[in-house]
Steps between C-alpha positions, in 0.01 A plus 500: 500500500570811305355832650638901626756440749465730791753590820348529832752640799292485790632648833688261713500211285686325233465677124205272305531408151158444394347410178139697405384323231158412372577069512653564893694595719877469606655562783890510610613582806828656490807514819424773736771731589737318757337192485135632707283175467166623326222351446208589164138323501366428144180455463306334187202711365280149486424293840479600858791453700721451152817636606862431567795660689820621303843492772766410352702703262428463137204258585221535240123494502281448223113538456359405196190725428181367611674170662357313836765458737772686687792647266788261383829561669832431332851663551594709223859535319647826695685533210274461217254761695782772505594444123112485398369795693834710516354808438223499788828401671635807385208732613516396887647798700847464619551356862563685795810634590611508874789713697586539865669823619636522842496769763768605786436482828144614679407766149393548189838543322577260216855309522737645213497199353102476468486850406646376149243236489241744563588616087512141408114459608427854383599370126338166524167687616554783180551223251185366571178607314214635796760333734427520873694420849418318880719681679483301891717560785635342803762540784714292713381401874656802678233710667098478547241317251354867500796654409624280252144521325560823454884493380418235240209730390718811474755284301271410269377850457856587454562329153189581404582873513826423346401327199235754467758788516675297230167553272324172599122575503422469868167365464655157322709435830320333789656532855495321786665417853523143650686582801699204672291251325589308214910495620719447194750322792298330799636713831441500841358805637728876533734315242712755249440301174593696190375289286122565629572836501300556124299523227347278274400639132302302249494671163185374276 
């Protein structure tokens, strides 16, 4: 099956090898970040209900042009696919990058020790090309739902506006506050637990 080889990244699934060509059509399913299960239908051109499921990393489907039946699945070489199609391999955007910074106590002030990180995701966001940020964050169990809404909001905020002043664009850096939710460290309520006490950065 010779053909154009194309490279689909679709949000929230797997990257797809696929094979455009004028005989058929290929299809590779490659591993999704951290090991996500994902799932791709394939459907043939030719025959109602002609169609098969691609799961499993590095399975294969193939659909001959103009053939009856659902697609045939195989499981492909991982390592033959990389060394064949190494430069669609190359053209996939880098992965995310993810930081925490903490926060004392009950405010909006970074730890010293985050404050240095703060530069660390500041030059992993410049080296990227249109780069962006998700910029979410929480708080410990201390204090109201209501209130901590609003402290994880204003923490958020916080590196926002300090990346920007650091000549981030602003409008490539999303904010938000989860409150208590999402605990880094399971608590009971009013507990002091540093550790929940932060931000979470993802740099894309």
């Amino acid at each position: 099956m010779s053909g154009r080889l194309c490279l689909f990244i679709p949000a929230a699934l797997a990257l797809l090898l696929a094979a455009c060509s004028t005989p058929g059509t290929r299809v590779v399913l490659l591993p999704q970040e951290g090991g996500a299960p994902t799932a791709v239908v394939v459907r043939a051109k030719a025959g109602a209900g002609a169609e098969t499921t691609v799961s499993q990393p590095y399975q294969r489907a193939t659909a001959a042009s103009g053939a009856a039946g659902a697609p045939r699945l195989d499981q492909a070489d991982p390592a033959k696919v990389q060394a064949e199609h190494r430069s669609l391999f190359d053209m996939a955007p880098p992965r995310p990058e993810r930081y925490t910074l903490y926060f004392d106590a009950g405010g909006t002030v970074l730890t010293a020790e985050s404050q240095l990180v703060l530069e660390k995701v500041l030059a992993a966001a410049l080296a990227r090309s249109g780069g962006d940020m998700v910029i979410t964050g929480h708080t410990d169990t201390v204090g109201s739902g209501a209130s901590n809404d609003a402290l994880s909001a204003q923490r958020a905020q916080q590196v926002r506006q300090m990346l920007a002043e650091r000549q981030f664009p602003a409008e490539r850096i999303e904010a938000a506050g989860r409150g208590e939710r999402d605990l880094a460290v399971p608590t009971a309520d009013e507990v002091d637990e540093p550790r929940n006490r932060r931000v979470t950065i993802e740099v894309r």
